[in-house]
GUFIKE-487343 format. One record per atom (N, C-alpha, C): y, x, z; residue in one letter. Coordinates in steps of 0.2 Angstrom, whole numbers, plus 2048, in hexadecimal, padded with zeros to 3 digits. Layout:
<nodes>
YXZA
...
</nodes>
This chain:
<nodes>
BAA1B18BBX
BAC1B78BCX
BAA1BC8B7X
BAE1BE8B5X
BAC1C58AFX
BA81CB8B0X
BAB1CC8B9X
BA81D08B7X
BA01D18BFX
B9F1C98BCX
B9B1C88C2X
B941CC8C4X
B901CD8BCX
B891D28BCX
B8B1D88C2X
B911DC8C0X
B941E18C2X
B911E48CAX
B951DE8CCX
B971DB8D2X
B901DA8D6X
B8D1D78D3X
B861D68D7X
B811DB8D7X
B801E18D0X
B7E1E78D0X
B811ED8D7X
B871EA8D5X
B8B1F08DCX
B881ED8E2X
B891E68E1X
B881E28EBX
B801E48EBX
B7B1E38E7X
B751E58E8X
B751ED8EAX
B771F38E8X
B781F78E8X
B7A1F98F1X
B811F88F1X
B801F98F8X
B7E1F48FDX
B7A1EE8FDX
B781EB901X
B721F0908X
B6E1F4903X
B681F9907X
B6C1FB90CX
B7320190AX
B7820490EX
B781FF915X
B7C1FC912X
B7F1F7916X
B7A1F791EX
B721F391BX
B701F1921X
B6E1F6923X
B6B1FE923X
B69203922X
B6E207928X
B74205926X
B7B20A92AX
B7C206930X
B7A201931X
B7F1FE939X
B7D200940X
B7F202943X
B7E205948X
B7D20D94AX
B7B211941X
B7B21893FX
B8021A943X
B7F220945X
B84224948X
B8822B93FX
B8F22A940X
B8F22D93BX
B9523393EX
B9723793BX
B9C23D93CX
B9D240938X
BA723F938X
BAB23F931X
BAE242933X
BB1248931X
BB3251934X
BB825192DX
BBE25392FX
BC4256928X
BC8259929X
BCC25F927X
BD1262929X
BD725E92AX
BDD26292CX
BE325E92BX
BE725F924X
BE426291FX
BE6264917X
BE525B916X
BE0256917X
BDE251915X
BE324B917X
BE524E91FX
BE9249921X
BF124991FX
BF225191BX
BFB25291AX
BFA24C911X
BF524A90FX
BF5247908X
BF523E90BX
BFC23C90CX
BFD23790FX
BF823190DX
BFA230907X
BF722A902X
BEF22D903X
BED230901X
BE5232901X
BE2230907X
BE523390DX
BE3232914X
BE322B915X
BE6227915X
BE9223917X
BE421C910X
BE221D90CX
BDC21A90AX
BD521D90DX
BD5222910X
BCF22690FX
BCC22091AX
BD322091DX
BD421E922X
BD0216922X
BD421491CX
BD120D91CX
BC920C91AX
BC8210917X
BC0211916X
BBB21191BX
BBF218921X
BBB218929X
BBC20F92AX
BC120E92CX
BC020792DX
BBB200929X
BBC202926X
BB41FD920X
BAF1FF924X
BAD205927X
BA820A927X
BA620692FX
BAC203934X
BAC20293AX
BAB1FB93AX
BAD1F5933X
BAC1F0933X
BA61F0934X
BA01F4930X
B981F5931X
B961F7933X
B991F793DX
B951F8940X
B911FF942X
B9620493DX
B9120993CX
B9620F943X
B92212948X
B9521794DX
B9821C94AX
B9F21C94BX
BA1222948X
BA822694CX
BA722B948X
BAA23494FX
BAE236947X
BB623694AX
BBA238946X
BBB23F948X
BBA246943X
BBB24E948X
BC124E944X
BC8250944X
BCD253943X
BD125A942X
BD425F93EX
BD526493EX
BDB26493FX
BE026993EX
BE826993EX
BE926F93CX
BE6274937X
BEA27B937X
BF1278931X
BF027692DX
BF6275928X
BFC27492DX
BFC26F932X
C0226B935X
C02272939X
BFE27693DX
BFF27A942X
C0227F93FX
C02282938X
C05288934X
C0D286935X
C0F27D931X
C1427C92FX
C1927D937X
C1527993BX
C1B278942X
C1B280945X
C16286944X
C1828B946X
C1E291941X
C1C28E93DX
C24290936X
C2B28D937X
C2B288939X
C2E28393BX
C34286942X
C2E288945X
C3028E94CX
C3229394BX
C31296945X
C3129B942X
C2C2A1947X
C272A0947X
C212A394BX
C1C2A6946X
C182AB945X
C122AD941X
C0F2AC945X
C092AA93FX
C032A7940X
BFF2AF93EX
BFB2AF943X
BF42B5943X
BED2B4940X
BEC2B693EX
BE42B793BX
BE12BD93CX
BDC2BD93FX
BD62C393DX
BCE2BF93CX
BCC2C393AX
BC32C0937X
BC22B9936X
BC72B7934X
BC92B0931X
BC92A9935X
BCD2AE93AX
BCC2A7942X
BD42AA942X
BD82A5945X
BDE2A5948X
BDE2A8951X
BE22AD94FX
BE42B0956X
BEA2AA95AX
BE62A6960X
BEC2A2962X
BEC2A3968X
BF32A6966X
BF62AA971X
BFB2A3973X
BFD2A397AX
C0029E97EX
C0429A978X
C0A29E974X
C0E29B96EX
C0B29796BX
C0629B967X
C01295963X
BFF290964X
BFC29196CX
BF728C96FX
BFC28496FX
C03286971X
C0727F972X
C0927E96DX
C08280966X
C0C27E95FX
C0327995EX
BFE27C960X
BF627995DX
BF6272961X
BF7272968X
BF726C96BX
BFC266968X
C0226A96AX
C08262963X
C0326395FX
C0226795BX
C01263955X
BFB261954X
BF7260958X
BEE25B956X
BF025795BX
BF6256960X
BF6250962X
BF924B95FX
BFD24D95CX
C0224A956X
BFF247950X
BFA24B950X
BF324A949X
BF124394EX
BEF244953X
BEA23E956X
BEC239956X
BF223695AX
BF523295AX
BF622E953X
BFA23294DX
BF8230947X
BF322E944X
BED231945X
BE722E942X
BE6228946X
BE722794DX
BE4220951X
BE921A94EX
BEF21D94CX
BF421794AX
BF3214945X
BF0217940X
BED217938X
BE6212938X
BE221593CX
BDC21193EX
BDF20C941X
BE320A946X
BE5202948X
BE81FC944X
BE920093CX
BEB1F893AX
BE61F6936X
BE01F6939X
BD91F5936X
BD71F692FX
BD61EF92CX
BD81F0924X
BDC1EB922X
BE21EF920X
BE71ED91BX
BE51E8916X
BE91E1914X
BE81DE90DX
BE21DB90CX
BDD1DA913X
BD81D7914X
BD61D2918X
BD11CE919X
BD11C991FX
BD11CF926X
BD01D3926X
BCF1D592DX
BD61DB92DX
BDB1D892AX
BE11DC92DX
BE31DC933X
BE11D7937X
BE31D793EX
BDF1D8940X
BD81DA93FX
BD31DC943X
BD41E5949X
BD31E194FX
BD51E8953X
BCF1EE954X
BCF1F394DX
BCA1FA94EX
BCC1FC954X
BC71FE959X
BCB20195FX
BC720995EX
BCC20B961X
BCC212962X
BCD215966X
BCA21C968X
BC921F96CX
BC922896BX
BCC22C971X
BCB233970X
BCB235976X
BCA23A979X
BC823F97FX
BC724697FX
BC5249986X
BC324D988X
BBA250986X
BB8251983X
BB224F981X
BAF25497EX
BB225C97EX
BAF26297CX
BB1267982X
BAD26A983X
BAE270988X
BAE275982X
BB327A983X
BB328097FX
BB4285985X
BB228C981X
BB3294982X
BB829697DX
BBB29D983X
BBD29F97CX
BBA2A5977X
BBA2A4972X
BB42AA970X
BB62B3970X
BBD2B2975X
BBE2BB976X
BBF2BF973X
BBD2C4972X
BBF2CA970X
BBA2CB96CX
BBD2CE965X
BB62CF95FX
BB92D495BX
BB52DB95AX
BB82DF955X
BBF2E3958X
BC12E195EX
BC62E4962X
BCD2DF961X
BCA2D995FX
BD02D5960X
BD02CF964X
BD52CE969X
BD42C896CX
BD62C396AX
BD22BC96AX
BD42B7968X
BD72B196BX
BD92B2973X
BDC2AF975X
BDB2A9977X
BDE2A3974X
BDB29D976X
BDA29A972X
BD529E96BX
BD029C967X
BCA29C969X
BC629596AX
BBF29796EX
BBB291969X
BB529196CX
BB0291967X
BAD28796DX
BAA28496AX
BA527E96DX
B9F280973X
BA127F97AX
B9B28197DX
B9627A97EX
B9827397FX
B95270980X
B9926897EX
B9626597DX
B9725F979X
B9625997FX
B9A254981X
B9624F985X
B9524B982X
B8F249980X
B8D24697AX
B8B23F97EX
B8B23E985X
B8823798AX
B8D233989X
B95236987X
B9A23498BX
B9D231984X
B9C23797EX
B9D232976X
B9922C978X
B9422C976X
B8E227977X
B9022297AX
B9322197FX
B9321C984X
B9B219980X
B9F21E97DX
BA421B97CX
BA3217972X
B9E21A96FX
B9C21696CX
B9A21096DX
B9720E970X
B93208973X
B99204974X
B9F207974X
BA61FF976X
BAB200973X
BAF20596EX
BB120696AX
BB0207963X
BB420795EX
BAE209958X
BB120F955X
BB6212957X
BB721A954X
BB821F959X
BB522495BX
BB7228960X
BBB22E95AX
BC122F95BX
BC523695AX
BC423C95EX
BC2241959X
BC124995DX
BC324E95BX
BCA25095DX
BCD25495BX
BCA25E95BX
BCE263959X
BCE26795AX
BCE26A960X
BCE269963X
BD126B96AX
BC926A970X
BCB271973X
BC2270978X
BC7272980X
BC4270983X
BC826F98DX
BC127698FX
BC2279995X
BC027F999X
BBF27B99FX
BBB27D9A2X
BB82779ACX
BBF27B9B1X
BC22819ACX
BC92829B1X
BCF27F9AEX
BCD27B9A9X
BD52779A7X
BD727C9A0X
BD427E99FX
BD9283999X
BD727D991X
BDB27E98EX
BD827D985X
BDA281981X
BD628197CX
BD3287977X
BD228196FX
BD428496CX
BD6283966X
BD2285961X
BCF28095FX
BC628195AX
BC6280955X
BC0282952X
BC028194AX
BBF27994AX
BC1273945X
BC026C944X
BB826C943X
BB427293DX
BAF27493BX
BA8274941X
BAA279945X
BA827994BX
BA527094FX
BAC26F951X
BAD268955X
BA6262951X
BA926294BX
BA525F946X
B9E260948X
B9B266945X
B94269946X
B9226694DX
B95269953X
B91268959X
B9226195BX
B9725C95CX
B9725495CX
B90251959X
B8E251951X
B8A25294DX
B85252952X
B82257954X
B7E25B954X
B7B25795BX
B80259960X
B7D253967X
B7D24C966X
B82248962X
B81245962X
B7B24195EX
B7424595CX
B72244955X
B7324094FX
B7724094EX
B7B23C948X
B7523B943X
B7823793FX
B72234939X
B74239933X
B7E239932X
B8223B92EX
B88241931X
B8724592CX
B90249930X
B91248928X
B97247927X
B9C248922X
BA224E923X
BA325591FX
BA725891FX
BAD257918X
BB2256917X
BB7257913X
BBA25B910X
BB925F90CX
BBC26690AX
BBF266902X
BC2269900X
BC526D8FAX
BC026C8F5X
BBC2708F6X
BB62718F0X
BB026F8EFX
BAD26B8EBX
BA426C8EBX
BA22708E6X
B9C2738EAX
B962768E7X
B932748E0X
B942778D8X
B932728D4X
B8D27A8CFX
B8B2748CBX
B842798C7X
B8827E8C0X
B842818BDX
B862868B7X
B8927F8B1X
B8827C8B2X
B8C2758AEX
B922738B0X
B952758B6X
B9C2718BCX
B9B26B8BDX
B9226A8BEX
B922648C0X
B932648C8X
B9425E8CEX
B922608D2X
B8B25E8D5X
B882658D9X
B832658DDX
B8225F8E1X
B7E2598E2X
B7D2548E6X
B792548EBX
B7625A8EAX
B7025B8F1X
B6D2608F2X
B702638F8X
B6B26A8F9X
B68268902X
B6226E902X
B5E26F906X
B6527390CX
B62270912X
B66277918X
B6627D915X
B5E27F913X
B60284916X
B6228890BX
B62284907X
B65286901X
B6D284903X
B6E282907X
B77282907X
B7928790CX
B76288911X
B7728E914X
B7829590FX
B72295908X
B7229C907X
B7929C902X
B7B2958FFX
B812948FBX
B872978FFX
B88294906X
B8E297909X
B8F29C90BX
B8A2A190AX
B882A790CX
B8B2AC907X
B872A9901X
B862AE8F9X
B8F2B28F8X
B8D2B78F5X
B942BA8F4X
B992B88EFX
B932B78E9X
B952B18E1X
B942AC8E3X
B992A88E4X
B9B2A08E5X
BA029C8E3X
BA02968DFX
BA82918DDX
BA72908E3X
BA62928EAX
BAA28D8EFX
BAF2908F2X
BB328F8F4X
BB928F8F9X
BB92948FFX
BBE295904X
BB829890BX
BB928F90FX
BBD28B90DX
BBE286911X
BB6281911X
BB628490BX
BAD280909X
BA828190BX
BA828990BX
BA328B90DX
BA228C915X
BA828C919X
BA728B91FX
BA4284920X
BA827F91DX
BA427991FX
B9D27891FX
B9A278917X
B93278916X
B9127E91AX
B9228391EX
B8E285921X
B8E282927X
B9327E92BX
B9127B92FX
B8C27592FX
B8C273928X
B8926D929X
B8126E927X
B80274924X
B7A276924X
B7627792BX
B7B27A92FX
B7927B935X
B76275938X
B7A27193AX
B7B26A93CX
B7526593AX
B74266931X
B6C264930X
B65266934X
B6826D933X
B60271938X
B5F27193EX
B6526D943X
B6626B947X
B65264949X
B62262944X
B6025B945X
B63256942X
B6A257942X
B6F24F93EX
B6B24F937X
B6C248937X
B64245930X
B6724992AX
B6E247928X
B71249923X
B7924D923X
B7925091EX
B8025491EX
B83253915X
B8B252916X
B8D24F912X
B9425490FX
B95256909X
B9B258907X
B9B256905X
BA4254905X
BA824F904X
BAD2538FFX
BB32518FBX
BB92548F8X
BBD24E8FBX
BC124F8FFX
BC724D901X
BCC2498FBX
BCC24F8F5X
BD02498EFX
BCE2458EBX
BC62448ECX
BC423E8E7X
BC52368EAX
BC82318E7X
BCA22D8EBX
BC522A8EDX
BC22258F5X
BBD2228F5X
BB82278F4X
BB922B8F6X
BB42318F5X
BAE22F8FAX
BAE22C903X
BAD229909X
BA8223908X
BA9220905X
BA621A902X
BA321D8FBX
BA621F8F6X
B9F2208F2X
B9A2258F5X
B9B22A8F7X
B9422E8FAX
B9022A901X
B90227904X
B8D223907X
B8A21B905X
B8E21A8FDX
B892128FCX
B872138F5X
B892188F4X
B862198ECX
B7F21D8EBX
B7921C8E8X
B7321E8E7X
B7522A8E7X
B7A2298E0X
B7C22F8DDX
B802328E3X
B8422E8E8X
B8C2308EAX
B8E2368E6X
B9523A8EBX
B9823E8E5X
B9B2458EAX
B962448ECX
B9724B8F2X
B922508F1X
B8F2538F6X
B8A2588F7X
B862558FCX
B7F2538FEX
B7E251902X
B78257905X
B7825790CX
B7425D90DX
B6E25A912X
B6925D911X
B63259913X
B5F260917X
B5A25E91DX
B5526291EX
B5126591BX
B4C25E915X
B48260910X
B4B25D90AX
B4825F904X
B4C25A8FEX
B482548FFX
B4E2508FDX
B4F2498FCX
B4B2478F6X
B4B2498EFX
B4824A8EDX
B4024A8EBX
B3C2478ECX
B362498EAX
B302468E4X
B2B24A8E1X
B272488D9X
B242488DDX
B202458DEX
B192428E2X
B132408DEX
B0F23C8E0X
B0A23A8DFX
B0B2328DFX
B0A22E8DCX
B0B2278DDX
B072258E5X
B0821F8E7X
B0321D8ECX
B042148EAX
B0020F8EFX
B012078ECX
B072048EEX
B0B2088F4X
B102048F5X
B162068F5X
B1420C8EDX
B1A20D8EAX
B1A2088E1X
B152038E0X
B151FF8DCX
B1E1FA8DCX
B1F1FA8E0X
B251F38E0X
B2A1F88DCX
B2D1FC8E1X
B322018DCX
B2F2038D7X
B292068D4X
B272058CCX
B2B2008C9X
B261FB8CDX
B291F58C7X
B311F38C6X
B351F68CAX
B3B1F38CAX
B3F1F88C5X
B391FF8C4X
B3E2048BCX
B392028B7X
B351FF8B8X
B301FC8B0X
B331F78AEX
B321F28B4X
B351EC8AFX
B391EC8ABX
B411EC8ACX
B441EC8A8X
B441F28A0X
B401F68A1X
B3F1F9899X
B381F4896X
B331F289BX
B301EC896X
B341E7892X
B391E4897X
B3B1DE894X
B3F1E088EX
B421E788BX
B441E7885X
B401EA883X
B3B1ED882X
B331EF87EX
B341F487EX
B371F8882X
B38201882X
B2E201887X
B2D1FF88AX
B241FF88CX
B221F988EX
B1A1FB88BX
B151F788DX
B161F2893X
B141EB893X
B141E989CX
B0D1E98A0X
B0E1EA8A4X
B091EF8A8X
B0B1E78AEX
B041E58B2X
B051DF8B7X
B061E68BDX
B091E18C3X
B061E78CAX
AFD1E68C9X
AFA1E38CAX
AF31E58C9X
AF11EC8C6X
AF21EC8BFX
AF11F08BCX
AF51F78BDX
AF91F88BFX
B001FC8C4X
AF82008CAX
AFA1FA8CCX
AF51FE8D5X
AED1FE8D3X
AE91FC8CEX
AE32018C9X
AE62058C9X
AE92088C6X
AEB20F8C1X
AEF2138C6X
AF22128CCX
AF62168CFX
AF621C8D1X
AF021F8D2X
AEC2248D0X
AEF2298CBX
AF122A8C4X
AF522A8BCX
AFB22C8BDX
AFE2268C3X
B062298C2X
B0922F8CAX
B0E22F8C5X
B142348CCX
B1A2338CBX
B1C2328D1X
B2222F8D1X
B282338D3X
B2E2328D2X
B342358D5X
B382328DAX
B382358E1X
B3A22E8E6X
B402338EBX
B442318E9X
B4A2328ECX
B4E22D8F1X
B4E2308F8X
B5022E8FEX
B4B2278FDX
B432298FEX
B41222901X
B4121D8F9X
B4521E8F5X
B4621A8EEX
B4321B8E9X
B3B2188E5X
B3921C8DFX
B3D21B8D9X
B412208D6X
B4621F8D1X
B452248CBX
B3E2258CBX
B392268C4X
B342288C6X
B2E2268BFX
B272268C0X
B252268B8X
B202298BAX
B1C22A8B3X
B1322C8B2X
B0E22A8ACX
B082288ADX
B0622F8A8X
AFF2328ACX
AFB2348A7X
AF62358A5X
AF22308A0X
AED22D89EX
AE723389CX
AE323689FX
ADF23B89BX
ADA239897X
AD823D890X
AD323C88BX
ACF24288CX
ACA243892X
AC6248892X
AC624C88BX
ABE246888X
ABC249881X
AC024C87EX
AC624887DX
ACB24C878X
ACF24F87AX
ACD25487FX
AD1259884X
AD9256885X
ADB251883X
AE224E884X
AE424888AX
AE9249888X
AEB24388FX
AF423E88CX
AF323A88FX
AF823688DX
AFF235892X
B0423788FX
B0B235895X
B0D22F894X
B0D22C897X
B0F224898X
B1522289DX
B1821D89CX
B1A21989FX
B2021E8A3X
B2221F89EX
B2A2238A2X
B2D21E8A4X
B3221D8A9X
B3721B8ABX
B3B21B8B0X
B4221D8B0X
B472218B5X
B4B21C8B6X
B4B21A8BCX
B532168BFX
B5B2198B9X
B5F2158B6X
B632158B4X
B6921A8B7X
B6821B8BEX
B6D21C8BFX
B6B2278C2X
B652268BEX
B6222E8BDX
B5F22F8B9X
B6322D8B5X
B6022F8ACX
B632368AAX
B6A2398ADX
B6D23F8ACX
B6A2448B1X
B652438B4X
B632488BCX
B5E24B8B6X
B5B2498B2X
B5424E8B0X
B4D24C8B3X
B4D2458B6X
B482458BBX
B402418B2X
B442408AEX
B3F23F8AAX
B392468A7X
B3E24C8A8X
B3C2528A3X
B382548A9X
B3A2528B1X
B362558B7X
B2F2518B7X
B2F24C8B5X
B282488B5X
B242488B0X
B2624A8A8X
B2124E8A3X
B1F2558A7X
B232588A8X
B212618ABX
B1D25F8AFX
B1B25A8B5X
B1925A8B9X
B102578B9X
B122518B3X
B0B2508AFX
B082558A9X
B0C2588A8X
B0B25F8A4X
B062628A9X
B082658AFX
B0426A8B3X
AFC2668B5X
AFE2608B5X
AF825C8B8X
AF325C8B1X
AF425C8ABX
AEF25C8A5X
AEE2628A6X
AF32688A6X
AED26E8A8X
AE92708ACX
AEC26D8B0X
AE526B8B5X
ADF2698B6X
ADE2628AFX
ADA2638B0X
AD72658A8X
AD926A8A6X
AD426F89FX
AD826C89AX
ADC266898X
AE0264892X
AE326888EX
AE3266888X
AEA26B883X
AED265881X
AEE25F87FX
AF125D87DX
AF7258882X
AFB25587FX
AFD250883X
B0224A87CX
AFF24687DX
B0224287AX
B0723B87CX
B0B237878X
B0E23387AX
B1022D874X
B11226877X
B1522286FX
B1821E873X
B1D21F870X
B2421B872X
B2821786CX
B2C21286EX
B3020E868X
B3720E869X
B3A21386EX
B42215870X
B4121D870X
B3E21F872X
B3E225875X
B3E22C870X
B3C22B86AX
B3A230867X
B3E239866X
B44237866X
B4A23C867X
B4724086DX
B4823D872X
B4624087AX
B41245879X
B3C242875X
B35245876X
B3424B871X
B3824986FX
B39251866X
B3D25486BX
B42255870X
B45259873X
B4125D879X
B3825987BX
B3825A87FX
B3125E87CX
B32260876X
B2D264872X
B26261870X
B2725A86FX
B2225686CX
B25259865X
B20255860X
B1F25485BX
B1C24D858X
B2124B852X
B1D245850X
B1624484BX
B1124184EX
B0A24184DX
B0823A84BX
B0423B844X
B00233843X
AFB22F848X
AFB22984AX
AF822584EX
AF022984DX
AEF22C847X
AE722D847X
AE623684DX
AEC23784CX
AEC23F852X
AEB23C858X
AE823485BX
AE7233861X
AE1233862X
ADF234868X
AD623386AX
AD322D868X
ACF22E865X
ACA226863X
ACB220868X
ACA22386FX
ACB21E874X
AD421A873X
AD721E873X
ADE21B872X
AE021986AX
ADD21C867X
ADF217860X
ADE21085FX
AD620E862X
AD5207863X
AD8204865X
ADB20586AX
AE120286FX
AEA20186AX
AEA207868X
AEF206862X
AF31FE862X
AF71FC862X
AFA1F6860X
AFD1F685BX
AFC1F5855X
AFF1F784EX
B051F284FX
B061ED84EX
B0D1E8851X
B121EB856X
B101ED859X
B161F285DX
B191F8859X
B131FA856X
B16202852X
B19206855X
B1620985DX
B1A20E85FX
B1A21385BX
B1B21A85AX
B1B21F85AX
B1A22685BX
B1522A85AX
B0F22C85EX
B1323385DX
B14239863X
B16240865X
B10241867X
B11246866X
B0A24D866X
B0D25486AX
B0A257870X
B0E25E873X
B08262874X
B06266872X
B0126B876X
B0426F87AX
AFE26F881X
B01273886X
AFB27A889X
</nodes>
């Protein structure tokens, strides 16, 4: 096979995922904008099914305003807006019902031809949807009534649950029932959040238009709650209002306990699958506390060391260092450990006498060498030589030299190192010795 390394980098890659997700409870929440993009959906469709092969519990939340605008033009009916909720009187309410029941049926038909072009093309995904949200209506606001637009009062999260346990997709429409039989016509957003939210989900996934991207256009891959909240708040914002209603729902959703919260973009293909099995994905994901953390080494973060040392030893980019000598010195280093993962670390050797300290042993997981987490681990061992009285900080390298001129070193002769470290000097290697006072 050509391109077999590939192949077992990715299969190793998401093998973690894999065992990690089975039995997770997840929730995948999209408008109906995602459903009218036939071809898009309808792979995005197959991916929830991958998702059900792994045994992973999942709640489909559903929207319809696009289909609901077209079937009421269609009638030739106006559609109402005030405070950026739909006013939906008797007329609307039966144009809302066709058409999210129309949307459901669709969606379960889609999901029943399992996976297409595979061995489990006849495999029967079973499916299921209900009665399953008590709603209100949320009234009268600002002097406008909103008729049978209502809000989520109560979630029956015993009765999901129990239907998880025997089916593998439960569907949750728009739509919320009254203990007098009325229905009311919800935000999808809403629905999403509160499902989420009872039933503590591991993951919500919301779909939208836009992601959130930095002063580069790159996109943002992870914020805090309650840093997403203040984004979907802020007045200056690239995002959308469909965006930011979402991320604020999902911000909530995390403060409320669901582990993780995910924007999605509906037109990235396979967008479902890379943000869930990939280290980077390619969404927004939204978290509690950051995921992200510079810490302090500890011993039984030695293995993931070794698994971003090694391979820069074996091409002579560093020194090789045994785990012995790794877990003596553990102490020196700090590492950068994203989700549970150490995916950079780096050492710093101090030289009392000659008020200097040594940065050693840089190395970043490959696939966060564009994150900046090298430039966060000098600054970081930076703060700790001030700490203790240093001015200098020194380094030798036999790849890196660029890096370290950009990173306001200077190149210095082997004799500008402490007496202690020149004796150690390996003149056969010939690294290249940088110099930075701090």
């Amino acid at each position: 096979m050509e391109n077999a390394g590939s192949f077992v980098r990715w299969f190793r890659q998401v093998a973690p995922y894999v065992h990690d997700f089975g039995g997770r409870t997840f929730v995948i929440a999209f408008g109906g904008e995602m459903v009218a993009e036939r071809a898009r959906f309808q792979s995005f469709i197959h991916d929830v099914n991958v998702l059900a092969s792994l045994e992973i519990r999942l709640v489909l939340v559903h929207g319809a305003r696009p289909q609901i605008e077209a079937e009421m033009k269609a009638k030739g009916m106006r559609s109402r807006y005030a405070q950026g909720l739909r006013i939906t009187d008797e007329a609307a309410l039966t144009v809302v019902k066709h058409a999210g029941g129309v949307l459901r049926v669709e969606i379960e038909a889609l999901l029943s031809q399992g996976l297409p072009d595979s061995p489990m093309a006849r495999a029967q995904i079973r499916v299921v949807s209900g009665n399953y949200i008590t709603a209100r209506p949320i009234g009268v606001r600002n002097g406008v009534d909103f008729q049978f637009t209502g809000a989520v009062r109560k979630v029956d999260a015993a009765a999901l649950a129990a239907q998880l346990d025997v089916v593998d997709i439960v569907v949750v429409p728009h739509l919320g029932y009254s203990s007098t039989g009325e229905v009311f016509n919800l935000a999808w957003e809403d629905v999403a959040e509160s499902v989420a939210v009872a039933l503590h989900a591991d993951k919500l996934l919301m779909y939208t238009d836009k992601l959130p991207t930095s002063r580069k256009g790159e996109v943002v891959s992870e914020l805090t709650a309650e840093e997403a909240s203040a984004l979907a708040s802020a007045r200056k914002s690239d995002l959308t209002p469909t965006a930011r209603r979402a991320m604020e729902h999902l911000a909530r959703a995390v403060e409320n306990g669901v582990a993780r919260g995910h924007l999605v973009s509906r037109r990235a293909p396979g967008s479902l699958l890379l943000e869930l099995f990939t280290h980077a994905g390619v969404g927004t994901m939204i978290t509690a506390d950051a995921v992200e953390k510079l810490r302090p080494a500890r011993v039984e973060d030695v293995r993931g060391m070794l698994a971003l040392i090694e391979p820069l030893e074996a091409e002579g980019t560093l020194v090789k260092r045994s785990r012995e000598l790794l877990e003596a010195e553990i102490g020196k280093f700090l590492v950068v450990e994203h989700e549970a993962r150490i995916v950079g670390c780096a050492a710093l050797y101090p030289f009392p006498d000659d008020r200097s300290a040594e940065f050693a042993c840089l190395a970043v997981d490959a696939e966060y060498r564009e994150a900046g987490y090298g430039e966060r681990l000098l600054k970081a061992c930076e703060q700790r030589a001030r700490g203790l009285k240093l001015r200098k900080l020194f380094a030798l390298t036999t790849h890196a030299a660029h890096w370290f001129l950009e990173q306001g070193f200077r190149a210095a002769s082997v004799d500008a190192l402490p007496e202690r470290r020149k004796a150690l000097y390996n003149w056969r290697r010939g690294s290249k010795v940088f110099l930075k006072r701090i």
